[in-house]
C-alpha positions in Angstrom: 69.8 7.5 178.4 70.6 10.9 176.9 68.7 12.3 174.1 71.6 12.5 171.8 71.9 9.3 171.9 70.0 8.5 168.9 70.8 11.5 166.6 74.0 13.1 167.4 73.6 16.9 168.3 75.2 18.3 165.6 73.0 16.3 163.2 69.9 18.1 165.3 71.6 21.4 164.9 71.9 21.2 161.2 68.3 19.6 160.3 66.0 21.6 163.0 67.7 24.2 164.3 66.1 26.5 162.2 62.8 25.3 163.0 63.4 25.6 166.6 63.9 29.2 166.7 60.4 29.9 164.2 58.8 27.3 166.7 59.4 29.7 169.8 58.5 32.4 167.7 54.6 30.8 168.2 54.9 29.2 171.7 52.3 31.5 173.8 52.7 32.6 177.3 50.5 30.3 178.8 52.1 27.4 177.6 55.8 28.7 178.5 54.1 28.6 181.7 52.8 25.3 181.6 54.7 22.9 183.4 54.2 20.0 180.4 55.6 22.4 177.7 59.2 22.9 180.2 61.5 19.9 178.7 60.1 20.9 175.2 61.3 24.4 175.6 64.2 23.6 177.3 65.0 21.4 174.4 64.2 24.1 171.7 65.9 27.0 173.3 68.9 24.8 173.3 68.8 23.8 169.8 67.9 27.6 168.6 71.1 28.8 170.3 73.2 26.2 169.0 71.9 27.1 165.6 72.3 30.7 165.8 76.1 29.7 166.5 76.2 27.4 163.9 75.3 30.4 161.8 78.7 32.2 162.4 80.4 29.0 161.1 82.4 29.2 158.3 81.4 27.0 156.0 84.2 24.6 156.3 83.5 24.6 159.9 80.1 23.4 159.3 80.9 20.7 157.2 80.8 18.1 160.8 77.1 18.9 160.9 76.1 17.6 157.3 75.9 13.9 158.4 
């Protein structure tokens, strides 16, 4: 089953995306390194991206994430 499943993506991009990018911000080295943290970060990196694209969205554009 894919993660998107439950929340559609662009749902996750409008209501988190912003906190993915603050929550890297405070991930240390030693746990980027830590195998356990590598889906989370995966995850998060994805999101952050997505967000800082959803950023350079006109606002009409955006409208498809407010769901």
């Amino acid at each position: 089953m894919h993660g998107d499943a439950a929340v559609p993506r662009p749902t996750q991009i409008y209501m988190f995306g912003w906190y993915a990018r603050d929550i890297l911000k405070v991930i240390s080295e030693k746990e980027r390194g830590n195998m356990s943290w590598e889906l989370v970060l995966g995850y998060l990196d994805g999101l952050a991206t997505d967000y800082n694209s959803y950023e350079n969205l006109t606002r009409n554009q955006r409208i498809r994430f407010w769901r």
